[in-house]
VEXDREN-2710 file (C-alpha; in Angstrom, 1 decimal):
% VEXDREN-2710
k/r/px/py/pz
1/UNK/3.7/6.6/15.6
2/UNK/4.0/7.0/11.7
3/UNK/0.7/5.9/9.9
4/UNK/1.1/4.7/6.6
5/UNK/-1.9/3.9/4.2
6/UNK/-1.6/1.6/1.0
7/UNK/-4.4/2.3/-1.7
8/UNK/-5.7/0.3/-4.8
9/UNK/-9.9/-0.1/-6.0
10/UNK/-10.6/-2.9/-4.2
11/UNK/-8.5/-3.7/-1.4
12/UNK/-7.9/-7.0/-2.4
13/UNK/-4.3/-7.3/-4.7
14/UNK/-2.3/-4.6/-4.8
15/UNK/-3.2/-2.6/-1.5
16/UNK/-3.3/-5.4/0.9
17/UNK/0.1/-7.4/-0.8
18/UNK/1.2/-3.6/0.2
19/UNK/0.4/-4.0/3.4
20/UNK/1.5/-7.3/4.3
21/UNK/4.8/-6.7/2.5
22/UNK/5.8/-3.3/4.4
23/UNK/4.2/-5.0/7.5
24/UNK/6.8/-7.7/7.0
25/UNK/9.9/-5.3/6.0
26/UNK/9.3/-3.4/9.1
27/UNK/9.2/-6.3/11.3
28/UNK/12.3/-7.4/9.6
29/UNK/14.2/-3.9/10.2
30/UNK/12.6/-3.4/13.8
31/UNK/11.1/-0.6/13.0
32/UNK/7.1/-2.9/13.9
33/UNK/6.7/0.2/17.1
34/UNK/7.3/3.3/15.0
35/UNK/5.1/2.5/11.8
36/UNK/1.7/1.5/11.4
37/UNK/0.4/0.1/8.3
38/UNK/-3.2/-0.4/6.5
39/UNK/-4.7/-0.6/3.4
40/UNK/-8.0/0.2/2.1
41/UNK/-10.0/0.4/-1.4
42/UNK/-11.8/2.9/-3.2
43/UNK/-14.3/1.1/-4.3
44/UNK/-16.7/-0.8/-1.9
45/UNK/-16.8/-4.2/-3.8
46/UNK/-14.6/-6.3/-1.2
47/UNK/-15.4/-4.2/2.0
48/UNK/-15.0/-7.3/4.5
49/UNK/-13.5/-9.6/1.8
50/UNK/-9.9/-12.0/2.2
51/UNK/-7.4/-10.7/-0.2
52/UNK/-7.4/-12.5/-4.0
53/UNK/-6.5/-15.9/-4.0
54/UNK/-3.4/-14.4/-6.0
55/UNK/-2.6/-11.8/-3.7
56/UNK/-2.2/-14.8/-0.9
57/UNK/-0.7/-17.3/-3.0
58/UNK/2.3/-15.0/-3.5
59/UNK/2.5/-13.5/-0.2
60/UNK/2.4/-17.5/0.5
61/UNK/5.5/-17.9/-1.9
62/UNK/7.9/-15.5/0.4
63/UNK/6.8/-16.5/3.4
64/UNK/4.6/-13.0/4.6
65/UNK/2.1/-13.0/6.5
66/UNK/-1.7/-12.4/5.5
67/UNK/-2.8/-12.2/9.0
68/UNK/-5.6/-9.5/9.3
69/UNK/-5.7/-8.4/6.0
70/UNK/-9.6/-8.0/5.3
71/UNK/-11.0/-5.2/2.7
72/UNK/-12.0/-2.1/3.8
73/UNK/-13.3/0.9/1.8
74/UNK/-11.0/4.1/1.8
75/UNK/-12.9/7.3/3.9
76/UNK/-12.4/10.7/3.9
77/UNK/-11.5/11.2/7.5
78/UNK/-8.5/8.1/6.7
79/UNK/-6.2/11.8/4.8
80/UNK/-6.3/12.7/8.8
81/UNK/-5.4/9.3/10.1
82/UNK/-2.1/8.9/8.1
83/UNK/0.9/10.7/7.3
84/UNK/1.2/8.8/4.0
85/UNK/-1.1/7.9/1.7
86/UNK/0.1/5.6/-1.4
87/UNK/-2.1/4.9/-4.3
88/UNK/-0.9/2.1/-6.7
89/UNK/-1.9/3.6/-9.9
90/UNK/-2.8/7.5/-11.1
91/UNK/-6.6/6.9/-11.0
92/UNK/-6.3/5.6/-7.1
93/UNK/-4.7/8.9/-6.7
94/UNK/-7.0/10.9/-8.3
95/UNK/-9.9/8.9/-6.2
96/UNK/-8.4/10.0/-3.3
97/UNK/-7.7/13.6/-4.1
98/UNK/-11.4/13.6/-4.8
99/UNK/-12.1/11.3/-1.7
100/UNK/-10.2/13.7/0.6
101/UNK/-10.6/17.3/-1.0
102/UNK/-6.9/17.6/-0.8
103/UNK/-5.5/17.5/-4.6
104/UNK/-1.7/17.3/-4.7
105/UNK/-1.5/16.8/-1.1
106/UNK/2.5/15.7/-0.7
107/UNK/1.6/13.1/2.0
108/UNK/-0.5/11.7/-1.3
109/UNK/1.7/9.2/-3.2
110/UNK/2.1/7.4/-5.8
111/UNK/4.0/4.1/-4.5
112/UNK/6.5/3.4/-8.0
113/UNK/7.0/7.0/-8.0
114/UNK/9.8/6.3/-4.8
115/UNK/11.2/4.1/-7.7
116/UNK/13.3/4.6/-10.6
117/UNK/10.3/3.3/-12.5
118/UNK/7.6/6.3/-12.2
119/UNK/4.7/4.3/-13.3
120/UNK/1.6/2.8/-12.3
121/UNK/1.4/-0.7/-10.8
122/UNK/-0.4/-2.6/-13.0
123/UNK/-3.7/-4.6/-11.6
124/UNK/-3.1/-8.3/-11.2
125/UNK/-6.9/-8.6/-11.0
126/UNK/-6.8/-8.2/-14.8
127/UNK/-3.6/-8.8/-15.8
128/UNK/-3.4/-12.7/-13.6
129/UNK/0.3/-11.3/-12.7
130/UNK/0.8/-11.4/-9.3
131/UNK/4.6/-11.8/-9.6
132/UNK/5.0/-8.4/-11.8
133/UNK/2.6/-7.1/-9.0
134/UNK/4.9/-8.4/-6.3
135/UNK/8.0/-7.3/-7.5
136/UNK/6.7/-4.3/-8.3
137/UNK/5.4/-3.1/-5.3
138/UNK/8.3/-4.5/-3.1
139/UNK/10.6/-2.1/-5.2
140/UNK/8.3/1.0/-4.1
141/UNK/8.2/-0.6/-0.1
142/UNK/11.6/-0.3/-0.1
143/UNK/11.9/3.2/-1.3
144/UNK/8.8/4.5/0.8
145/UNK/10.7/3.1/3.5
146/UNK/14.2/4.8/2.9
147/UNK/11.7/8.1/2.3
148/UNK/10.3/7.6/6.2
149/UNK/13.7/6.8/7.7
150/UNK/15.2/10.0/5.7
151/UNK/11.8/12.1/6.9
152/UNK/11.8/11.2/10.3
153/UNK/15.6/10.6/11.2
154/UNK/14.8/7.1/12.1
155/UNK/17.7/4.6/11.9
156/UNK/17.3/1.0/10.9
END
């Protein structure tokens, strides 16, 4: 089983729309008994919190589900747990080279860098865009998928 870990502050926007959306593209390819995904936060703020209202209302929108997502804070022993680790923005990822004691880890990524865009995704919790968000981060879930399938030989 391939573990895969989506990371943002809080666990409520970015990190969980992760979550659900890669849940939903593996379910879509088949690919639900090869890859597990989770997400968790930084911070401890939303530790057993619902994602934003936001965060659901656009999962809503495409039809994904939000089953099970509740925040959870991001532990050290989590760099063990999962082959990849994939911070939303640059300060996630320097959180969790911090976190984990394992700076410039290659199973430590940044998700839009698996994108054409190299950037950050930007926090709907202060910018109110969920659909930049959305896009966004369904871009880099594609391209973190194609980068599993091409590391592990797997076939959709």
């Amino acid at each position: 089983m391939i573990n895969v870990l989506f990371v943002c502050l809080g666990n409520i926007c970015r990190s969980p729309m992760a979550e659900a959306l890669f849940r939903d593209l593996l379910k879509k390819d088949n690919l639900s008994s090869k890859i597990k995904v989770d997400s968790a936060g930084t911070g401890s703020w939303h530790i057993g919190s619902p994602p934003h209202k936001g965060t659901l209302a656009i999962l809503k929108k495409y039809n994904i589900s939000s089953d099970g997502l509740i925040g959870r804070q991001f532990v050290k022993e989590n760099f063990n747990q999962f082959d990849y680790i994939i911070g939303m923005d640059e300060s996630n990822i320097q959180n969790i080279y911090e976190l984990t004691g394992h700076p410039h880890h290659p199973k430590i990524l940044r998700l839009l860098d698996l994108t054409d865009h190299k950037k950050d995704v930007p926090d709907p919790y202060y910018t109110g865009n969920f659909q930049e968000t959305y896009n966004l981060i369904n871009e880099g879930c594609q391209g973190l998928l194609k980068k599993i399938c091409n590391d592990h030989n797997i076939t959709k």
